[in-house]
Every structure is written in structure tokens, then in C-alpha cells.
KOLMI-688646 format. One record per atom (N, C-alpha, C, O): x, y, z. Coordinates in pm, whole numbers, plus 50000, padded with zeros to 5 digits. Layout:
<nodes>
XYZ/...
</nodes>
This chain:
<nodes>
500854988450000/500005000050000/500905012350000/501815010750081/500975025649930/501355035649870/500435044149960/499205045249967/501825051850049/501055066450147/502015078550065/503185078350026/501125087050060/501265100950000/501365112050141/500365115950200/502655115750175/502465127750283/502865139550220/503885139650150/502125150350238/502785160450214/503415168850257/502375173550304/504285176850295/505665185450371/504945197650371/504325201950273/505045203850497/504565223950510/505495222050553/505795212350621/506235232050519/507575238250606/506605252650652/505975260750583/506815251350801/506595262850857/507435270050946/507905262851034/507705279650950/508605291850992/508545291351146/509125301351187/508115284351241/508335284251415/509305296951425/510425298051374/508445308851523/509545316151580/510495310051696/510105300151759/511495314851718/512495309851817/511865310951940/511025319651961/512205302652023/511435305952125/512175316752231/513385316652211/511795325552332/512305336952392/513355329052512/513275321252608/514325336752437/515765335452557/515605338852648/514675346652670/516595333552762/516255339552924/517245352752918/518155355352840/516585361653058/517945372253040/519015365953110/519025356853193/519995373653051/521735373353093/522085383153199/521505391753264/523345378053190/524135387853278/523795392653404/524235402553462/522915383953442/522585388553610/523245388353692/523955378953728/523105403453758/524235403453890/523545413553996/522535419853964/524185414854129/523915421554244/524885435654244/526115436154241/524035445354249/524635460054326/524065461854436/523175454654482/524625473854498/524345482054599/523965474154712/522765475754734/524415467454778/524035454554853/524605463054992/525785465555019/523585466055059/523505463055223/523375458155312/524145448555317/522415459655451/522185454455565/521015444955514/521105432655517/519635453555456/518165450155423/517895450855236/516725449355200/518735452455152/518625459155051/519795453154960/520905448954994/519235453954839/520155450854745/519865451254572/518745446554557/520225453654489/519575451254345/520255447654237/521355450754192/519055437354188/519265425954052/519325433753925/518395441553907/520065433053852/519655435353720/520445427053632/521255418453668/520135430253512/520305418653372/519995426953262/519595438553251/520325417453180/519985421052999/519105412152946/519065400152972/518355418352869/517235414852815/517785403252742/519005402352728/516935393452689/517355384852586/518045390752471/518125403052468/518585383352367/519285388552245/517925386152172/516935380352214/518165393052036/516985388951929/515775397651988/514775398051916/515725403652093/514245409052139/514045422052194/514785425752285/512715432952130/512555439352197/512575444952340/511435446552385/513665448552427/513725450452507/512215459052633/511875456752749/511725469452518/510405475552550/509135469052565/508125471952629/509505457552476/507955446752474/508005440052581/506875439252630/508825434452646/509045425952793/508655428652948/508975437853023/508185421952960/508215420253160/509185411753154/509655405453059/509595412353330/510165402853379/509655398353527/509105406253603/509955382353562/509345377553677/510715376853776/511675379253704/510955375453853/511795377553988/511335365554084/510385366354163/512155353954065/512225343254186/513295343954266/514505344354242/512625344054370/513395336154528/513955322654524/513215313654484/514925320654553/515285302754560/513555296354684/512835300854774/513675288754634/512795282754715/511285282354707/510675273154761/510445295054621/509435296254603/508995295254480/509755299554393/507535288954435/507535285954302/507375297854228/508195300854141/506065307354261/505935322754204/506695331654222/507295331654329/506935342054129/507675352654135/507185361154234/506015363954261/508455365854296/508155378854411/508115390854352/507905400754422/508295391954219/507865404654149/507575402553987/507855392553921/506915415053939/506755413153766/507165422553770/506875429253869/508195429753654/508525444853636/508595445453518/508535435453447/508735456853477/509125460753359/510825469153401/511155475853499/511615464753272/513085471353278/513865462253341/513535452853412/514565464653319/516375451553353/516565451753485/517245442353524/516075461953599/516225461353713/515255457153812/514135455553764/515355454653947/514855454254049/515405460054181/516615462254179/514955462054259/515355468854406/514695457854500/513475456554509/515605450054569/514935441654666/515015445054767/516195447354793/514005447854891/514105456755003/513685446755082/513315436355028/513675448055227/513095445355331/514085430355366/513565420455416/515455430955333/516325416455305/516335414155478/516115423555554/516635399855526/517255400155650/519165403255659/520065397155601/519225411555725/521285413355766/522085400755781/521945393255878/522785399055701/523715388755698/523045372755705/523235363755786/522275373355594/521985361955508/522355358355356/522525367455275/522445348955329/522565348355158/521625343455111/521585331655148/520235347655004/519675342054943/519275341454789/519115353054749/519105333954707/519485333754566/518345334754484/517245329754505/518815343554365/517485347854296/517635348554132/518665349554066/516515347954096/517075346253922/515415350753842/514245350853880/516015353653736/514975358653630/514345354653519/515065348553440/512515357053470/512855350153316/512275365153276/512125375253345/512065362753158/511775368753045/510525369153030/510285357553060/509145375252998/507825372652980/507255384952871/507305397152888/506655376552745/506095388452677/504545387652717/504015380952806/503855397952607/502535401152640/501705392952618/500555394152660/502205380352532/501115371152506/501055361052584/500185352852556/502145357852736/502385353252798/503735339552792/504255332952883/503855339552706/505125328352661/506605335652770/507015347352770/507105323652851/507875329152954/509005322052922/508835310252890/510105326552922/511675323552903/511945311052998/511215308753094/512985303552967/513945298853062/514585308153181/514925319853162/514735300553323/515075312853400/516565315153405/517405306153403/516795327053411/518445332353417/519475321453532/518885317553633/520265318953523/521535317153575/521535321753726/521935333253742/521035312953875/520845318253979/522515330354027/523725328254021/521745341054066/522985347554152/522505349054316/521365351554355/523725346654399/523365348154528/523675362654566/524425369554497/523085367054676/522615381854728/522895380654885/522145376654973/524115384854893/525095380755077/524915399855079/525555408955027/523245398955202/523425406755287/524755412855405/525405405655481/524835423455393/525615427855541/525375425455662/524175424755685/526045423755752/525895420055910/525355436255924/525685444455839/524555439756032/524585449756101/525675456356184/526335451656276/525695465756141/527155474356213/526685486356324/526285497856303/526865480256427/526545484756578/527375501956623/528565505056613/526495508056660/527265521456692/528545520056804/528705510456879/529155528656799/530285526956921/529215529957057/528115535357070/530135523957140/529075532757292/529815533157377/530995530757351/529385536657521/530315541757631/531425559257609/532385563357675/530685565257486/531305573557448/531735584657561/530835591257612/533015586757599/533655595757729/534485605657706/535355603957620/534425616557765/535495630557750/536025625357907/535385621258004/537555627657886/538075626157965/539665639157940/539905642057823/540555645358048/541235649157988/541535666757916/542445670957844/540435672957971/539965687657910/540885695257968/541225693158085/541475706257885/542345713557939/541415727157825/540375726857759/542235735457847/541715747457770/540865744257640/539685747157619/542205734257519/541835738257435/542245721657348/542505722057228/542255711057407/542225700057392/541385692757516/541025697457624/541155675957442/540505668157546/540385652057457/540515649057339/540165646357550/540535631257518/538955624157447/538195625557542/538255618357348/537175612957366/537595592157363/538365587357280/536955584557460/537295570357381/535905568457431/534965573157496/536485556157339/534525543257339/535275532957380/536415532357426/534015520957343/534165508857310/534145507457195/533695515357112/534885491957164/534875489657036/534035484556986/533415476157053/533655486856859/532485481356778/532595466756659/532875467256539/532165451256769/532635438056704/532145439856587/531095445756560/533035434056498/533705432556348/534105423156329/534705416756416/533945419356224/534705405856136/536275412056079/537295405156082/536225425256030/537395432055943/537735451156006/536705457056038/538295454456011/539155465756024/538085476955989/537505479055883/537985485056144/537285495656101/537925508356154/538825509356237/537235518456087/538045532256110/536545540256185/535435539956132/536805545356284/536005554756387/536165569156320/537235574256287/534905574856307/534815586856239/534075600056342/532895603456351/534875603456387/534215614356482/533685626556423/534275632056330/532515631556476/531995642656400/531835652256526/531825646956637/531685667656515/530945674156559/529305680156538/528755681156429/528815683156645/527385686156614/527625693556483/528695698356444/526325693556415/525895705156307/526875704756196/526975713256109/527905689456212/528305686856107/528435676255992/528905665356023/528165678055895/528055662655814/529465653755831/529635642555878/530525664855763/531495658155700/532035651455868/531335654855963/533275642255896/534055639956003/535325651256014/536055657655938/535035648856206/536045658856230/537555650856216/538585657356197/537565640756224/538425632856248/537995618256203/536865615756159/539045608456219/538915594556193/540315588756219/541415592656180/539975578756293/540965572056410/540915557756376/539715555856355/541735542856354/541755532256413/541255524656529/540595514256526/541765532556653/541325529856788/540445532056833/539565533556748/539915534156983/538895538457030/539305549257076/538385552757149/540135557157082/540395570057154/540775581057094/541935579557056/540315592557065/540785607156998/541265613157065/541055609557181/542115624557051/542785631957095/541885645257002/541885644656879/541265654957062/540695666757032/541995677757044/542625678457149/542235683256966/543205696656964/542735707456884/542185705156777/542965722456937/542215733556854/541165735756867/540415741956791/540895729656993/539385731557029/539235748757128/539985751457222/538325756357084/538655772457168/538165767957315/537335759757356/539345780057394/538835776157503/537445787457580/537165798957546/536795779157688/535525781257681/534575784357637/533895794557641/534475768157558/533175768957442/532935754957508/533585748057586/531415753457428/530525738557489/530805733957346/530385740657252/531435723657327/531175710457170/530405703457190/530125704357309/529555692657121/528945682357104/529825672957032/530705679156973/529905659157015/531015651857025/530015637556954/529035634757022/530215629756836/529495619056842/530625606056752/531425609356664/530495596756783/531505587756694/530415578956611/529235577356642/531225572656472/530655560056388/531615551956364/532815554756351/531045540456357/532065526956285/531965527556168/530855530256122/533185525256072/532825524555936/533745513355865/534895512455906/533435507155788/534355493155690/534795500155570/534195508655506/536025494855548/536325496455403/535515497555283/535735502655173/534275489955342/533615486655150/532385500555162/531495502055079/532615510655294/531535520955271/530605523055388/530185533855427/530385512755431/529605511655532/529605521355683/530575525455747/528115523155712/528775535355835/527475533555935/526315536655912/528045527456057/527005526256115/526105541756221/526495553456216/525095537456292/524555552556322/525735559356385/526895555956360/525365570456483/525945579956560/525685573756716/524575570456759/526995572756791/526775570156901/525925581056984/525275588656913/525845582857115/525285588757160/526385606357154/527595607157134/525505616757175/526235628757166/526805633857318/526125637757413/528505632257307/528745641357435/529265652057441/529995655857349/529025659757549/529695672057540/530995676057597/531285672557711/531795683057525/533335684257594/533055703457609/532325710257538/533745707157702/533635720557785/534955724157826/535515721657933/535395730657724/536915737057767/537005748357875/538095753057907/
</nodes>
């Protein structure tokens, strides 16, 4: 018996790539953000994107644009997240290449902050130290000022050039190499 088939060649679009290049910025205590590149071959403007958590089946977000801002993180956890691709007719990508997202520990103010040491026109301030994993530098400020008056290794400053009989306000921060700056200890006052 003689079968007759006949051939359609039909044109199948490709199906939609996942995005690339995913990686983590600006990564803090609670906070951190994903972004990526759109698939190749595709309108970048026509796209959403979905945002998974390791561990959960639905996306914790839909957005539009290559980025996200993930807020509300717990301090010094790592948890891993990845992306697909989604157009308007609903056809959803393969998901991106997981990247992990290593929150910061919380960085504790100095305390026990003390003037000790006042003479006219100098005076001593120390703390306690503020536990660390890595090397921090103490940034002393005066009231009503942004920038630091100083910044020290140790726990103890040495104030000089200070006029005599005037009232200062006095406050210290911990800070890490990679930026980080924790609050303002409590404010004391030194009285030449």
C-alpha cells in the first residue's frame, strides 16, 4: 500500500531567551539590586520580567526594565534569585543563571562614648569597640556637622584646637572599608 504525505515547512519563531548577565549591586544590611539584559533577538520595551526567590515557586515580582530593588532583606543572610523573560502574550523564558545576594551583618554604633582629659583647648574622647569581622576606622563628628572631624583606628581621639571656653557636642561612627557607616553614638559634650 502507497502513502502520499505532504511537507509544510513552517517558519516556528524561536522561542524567547532567558535574560543574561545577572548580577547584584548596591548590597547592604536590608537591601540590594538585581539587574540583567534582556534576551538577544528581542525587543527590550515589549518585555516584563518575573523575579524568583530560591525556594518559592511564584515570582516575588513582575517588572518592567532590567532592574529590580529588593528591600526589606534580613542582615547577613545569603539568598538566591534569578529571572525570566515574559512577553505580552504570555510565553515565559527559561530562567536566568541563579545569583546569590550576601546581605551585610549589622554594624553596631560605638558606645560608652567619654570626654576625659579637658584642658583649655584639647581633650581626650574614647569608646568601646564596635565587634567586626574586618578593620574599622572610627569617624568622629561634631554637632551641626556632616562631613568627620576626624577618623581614628582605635577607640580614643585626641581633640586639639578646640577654643577655650566653648561647649562642643562630640558623636562617633564605625565604618568598613567597602563604605559602610553605622549610626551615631550617643552625643557628648566636651567644655573647655
Amino acid at each position: 500500500q502507497l502513502s502520499y504525505y505532504q511537507v509544510i515547512d513552517i517558519d516556528l519563531p524561536e522561542p524567547l531567551g532567558a535574560p543574561s548577565n545577572l548580577k547584584v549591586t548596591d548590597i547592604s544590611e536590608t537591601a540590594a539590586t538585581l539587574s540583567w539584559d534582556a534576551p538577544k533577538n528581542e525587543s527590550a520595551s515589549e518585555l516584563m520580567y518575573n523575579v524568583y526567590k530560591e525556594g518559592e515557586e511564584k515570582p516575588i515580582a513582575k517588572v518592567k526594565g532590567t532592574s529590580y530593588q529588593l528591600t526589606g532583606l534580613k542582615p547577613d543572610t545569603t539568598t538566591k534569585y534569578n529571572v525570566t523573560a515574559l512577553k505580552e502574550n504570555g510565553e515565559e523564558s527559561e530562567h536566568s543563571e541563579w545569583v546569590s545576594v550576601n546581605t551585610f551583618n549589622h554594624l553596631d554604633a560605638p558606645t560608652n562614648l567619654k570626654v576625659k582629659d579637658i584642658s583649655w583647648t584639647t581633650a581626650t574622647l574614647t569608646w568601646d569597640a564596635v565587634p567586626s569581622e574586618g578593620n574599622l576606622v572610627y569617624k568622629i563628628y561634631k554637632e551641626g556637622q556632616t562631613t568627620p572631624y576626624r577618623a581614628v583606628t582605635g577607640t580614643s581621639c585626641n581633640l586639639v584646637g578646640l577654643k577655650p571656653d566653648t561647649t562642643t557636642k562630640f558623636s562617633v561612627t564605625a565604618a568598613t572599608a567597602d563604605g559602610r557607616e553605622s549610626e551615631h553614638s550617643k552625643w557628648v559634650t566636651v567644655k573647655t
